[in-house]
N, C-alpha and C positions, 0 to 999 in steps of 0.2 A: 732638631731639624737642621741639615746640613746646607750653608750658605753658600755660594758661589760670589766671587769678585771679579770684573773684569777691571784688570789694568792697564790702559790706555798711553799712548804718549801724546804729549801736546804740539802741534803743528802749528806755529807763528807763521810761517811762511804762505808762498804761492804756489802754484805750478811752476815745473821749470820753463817751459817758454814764455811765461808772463817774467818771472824772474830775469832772464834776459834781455825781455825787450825794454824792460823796465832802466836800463843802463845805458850809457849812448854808447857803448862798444863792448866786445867782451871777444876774449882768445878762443883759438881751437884749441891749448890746453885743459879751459875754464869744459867747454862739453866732454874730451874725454874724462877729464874727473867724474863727470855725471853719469855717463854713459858705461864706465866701468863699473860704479855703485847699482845702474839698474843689472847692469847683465851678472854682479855678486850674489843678488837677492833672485833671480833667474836661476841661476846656478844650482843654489840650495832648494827652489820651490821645485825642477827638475829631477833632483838630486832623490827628490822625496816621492816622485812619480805623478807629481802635478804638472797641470799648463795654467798659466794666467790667461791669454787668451784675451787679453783688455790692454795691454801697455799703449796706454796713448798720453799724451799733456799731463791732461787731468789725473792721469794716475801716476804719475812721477812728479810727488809734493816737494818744498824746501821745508826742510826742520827750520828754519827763520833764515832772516836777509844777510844773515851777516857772515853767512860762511858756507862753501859748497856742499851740504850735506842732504844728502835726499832719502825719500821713503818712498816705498811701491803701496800704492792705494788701491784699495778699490778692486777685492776679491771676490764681485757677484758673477763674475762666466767662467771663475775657477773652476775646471775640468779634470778628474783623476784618470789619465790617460796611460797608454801603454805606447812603448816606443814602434811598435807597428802604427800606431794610430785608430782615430775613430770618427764617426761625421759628426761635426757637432752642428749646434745652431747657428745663423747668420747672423750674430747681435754683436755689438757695440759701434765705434765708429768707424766710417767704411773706407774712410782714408788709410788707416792703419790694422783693417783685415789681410791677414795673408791670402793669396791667390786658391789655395786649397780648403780656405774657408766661405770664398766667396760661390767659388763653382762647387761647393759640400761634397768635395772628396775626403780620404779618410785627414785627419790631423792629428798632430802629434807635437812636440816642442819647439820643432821648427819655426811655428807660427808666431812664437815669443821671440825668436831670434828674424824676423822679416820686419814686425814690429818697433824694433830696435833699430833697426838700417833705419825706415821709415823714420824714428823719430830724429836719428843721427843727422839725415839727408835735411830733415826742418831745420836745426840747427847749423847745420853749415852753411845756409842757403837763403834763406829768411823766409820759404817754398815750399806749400806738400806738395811731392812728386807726384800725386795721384788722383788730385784733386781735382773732378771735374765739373761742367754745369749744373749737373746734377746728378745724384745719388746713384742713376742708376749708369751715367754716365764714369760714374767713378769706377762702379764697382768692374765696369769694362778694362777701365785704365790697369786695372790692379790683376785680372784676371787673364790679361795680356802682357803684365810687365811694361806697361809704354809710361815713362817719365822720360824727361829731359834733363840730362845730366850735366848739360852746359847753362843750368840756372843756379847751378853751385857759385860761389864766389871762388871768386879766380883766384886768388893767394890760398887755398887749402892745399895742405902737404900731399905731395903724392902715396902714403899711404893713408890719409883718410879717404882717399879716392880709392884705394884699392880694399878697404875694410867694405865700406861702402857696398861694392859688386860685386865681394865675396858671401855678401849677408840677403843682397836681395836678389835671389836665385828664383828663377820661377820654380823650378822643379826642388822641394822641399828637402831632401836626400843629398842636394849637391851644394847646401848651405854648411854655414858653423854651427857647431855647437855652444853652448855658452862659455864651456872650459876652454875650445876655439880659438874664439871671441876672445879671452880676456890672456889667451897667449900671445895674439895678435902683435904686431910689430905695431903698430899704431897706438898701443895702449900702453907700452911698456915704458917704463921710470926713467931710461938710459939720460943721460948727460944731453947728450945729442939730440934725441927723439922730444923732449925735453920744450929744447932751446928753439927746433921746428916747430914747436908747437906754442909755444909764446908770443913766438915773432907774426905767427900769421892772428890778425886780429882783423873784427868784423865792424863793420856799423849794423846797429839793432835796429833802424830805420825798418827793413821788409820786416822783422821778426815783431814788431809791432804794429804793423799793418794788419801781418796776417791774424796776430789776437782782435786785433779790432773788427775783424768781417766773420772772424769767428762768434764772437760776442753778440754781433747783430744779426748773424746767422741762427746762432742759438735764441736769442730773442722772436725772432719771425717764427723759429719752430716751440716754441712755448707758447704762443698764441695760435696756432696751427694746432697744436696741441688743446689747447684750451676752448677753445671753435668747437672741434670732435665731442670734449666732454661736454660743452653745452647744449652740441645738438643729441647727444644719448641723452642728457638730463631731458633736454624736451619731450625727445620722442617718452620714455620712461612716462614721462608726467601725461602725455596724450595716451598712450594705454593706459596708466592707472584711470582717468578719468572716464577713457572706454569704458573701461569695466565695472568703473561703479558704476555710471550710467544702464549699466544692462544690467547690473545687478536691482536697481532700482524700478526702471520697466518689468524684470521678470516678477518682480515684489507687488508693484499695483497692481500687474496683471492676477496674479496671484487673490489678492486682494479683490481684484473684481469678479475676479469666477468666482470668488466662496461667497459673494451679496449676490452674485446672479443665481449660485446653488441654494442661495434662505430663501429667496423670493420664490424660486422655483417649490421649493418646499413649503413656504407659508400657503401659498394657492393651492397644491396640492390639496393640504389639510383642509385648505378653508372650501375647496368642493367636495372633498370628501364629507365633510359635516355638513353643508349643503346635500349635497345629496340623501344622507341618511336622513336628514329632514324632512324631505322630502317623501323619503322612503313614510317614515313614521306619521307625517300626512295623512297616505293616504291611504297606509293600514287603518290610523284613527276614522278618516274618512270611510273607508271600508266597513269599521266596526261599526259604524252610527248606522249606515243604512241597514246594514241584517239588524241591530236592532229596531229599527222602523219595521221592516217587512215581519219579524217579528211580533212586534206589536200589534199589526195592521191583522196579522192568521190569526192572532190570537183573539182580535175582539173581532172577526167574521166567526170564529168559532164559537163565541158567544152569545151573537146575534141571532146564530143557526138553534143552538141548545135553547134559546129563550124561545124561540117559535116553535119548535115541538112542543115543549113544555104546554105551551097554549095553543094547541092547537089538541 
């Protein structure tokens, strides 16, 4: 019998934006490190004619705390797509949907690379650009392209500002590609590009904020969540009881027609043998008087025969 093994790697770490905020300050070299790692693992899942279609927080894990290494998680809306594109579903989270997923026109890789600005823009920022009152509020923000680009922090280099609104294009076709992306002047090693990007450092102050209203936001929707199953479980459990219920009435009912059906039938029987009793009555009674009248001819016929005789 042939065995299968899955080999796993182990992840000590966080997300990258709890990573962050977890720190009282951290570089805009520290995120392009990171944001080159997702858009390498982008590259290769494109490369292979997939879309990830999920790149948010939670899917960009730390291999542990102690050095910038990261892993792309969390492959349940991975889509085998074709570079024309296709419509997919509206799932995962709606901050970090591309515009051509949220209005379900066709999609294509792009959406991985809109993903990427969006998470870039959280990190530069402490801020999701698209993030509205609510849900459906968001998914406006994003289908319209409206963020505010002056909640950036003021000291980012001007080509992380230009990577930036090269990537989140409304129109999908006039975005980077990830090989793009990772030619990009903002990503590149040089001495220089480097030293710009050391120098500009952040306070984690917003970027810790915004996990902790995400945290409680997730919480209020886990029990929104759990409301819903409670109230299916009710309903569920007030049908089952429905229905035993009738199934129980259809059963005495049951049960009372077939004692109304004996009784009905014992009376039956019991006039019918009545009856023949009756019958047998009053044949008996029948037989006894012809026997009488019988009796009665036959001794006038005797009385008759004795009087000739004497006479």
């Amino acid at each position: 019998m042939d065995r299968y093994y899955w080999i796993m790697e182990y992840l000590s770490g966080v997300n990258v934006v709890e990573h962050f905020s977890y720190k009282s300050k951290y570089t805009e070299d520290m995120v392009a490190i990171v944001i080159r790692q997702v858009l390498d693992g982008l590259q290769f899942l494109h490369y292979h004619g997939y879309a990830h279609l999920n790149i948010q927080p939670s899917s960009v894990m730390m291999v542990n705390r102690r050095r910038l290494d990261v892993r792309i998680m969390d492959f349940s809306l991975v889509q085998k797509v074709t570079k024309e594109g296709q419509v997919v579903p509206r799932e995962g989270n709606p901050e970090f949907m591309a515009p051509e997923v949220v209005v379900k026109e066709t999609t294509s890789y792009p959406a991985d690379i809109w993903s990427v600005g969006v998470l870039t823009f959280l990190l530069l920022s402490g801020e999701s650009p698209y993030k509205g009152q609510d849900e459906e509020a968001t998914f406006t923000n994003v289908a319209y392209n409206r963020y505010n680009a002056l909640s950036l922090y003021e000291n980012i280099t001007k080509e992380a500002l230009k990577f930036i609104f090269r990537v989140l294009k409304r129109v999908s076709r006039n975005r980077m590609t990830a090989s793009e992306c990772l030619e990009d002047k903002w990503l590149q090693t040089s001495e220089t590009m480097l030293k710009f990007r050391t120098e500009a450092v952040f306070s984690s102050v917003k970027l810790r904020n915004y996990v902790t209203e995400s945290f409680l936001e997730s919480i209020k929707a886990s029990e929104a969540e759990l409301m819903r199953l409670r109230e299916k479980f009710l309903i569920r459990q007030e049908v089952k009881v429905t229905k035993t219920a009738i199934k129980e009435d259809s059963k005495n009912t049951d049960q009372y027609t077939n004692s109304e059906v004996k009784q009905t039938m014992k009376k039956e029987v019991k006039d019918s043998e009545m009856e023949s009793e009756v019958k047998r009555s009053e044949v008996k009674k029948s037989s006894s008087v012809e026997d009488i009248a019988d009796e009665l001819v036959n001794g006038a016929m005797d009385e008759a025969l004795k009087s000739e005789t004497l006479s």
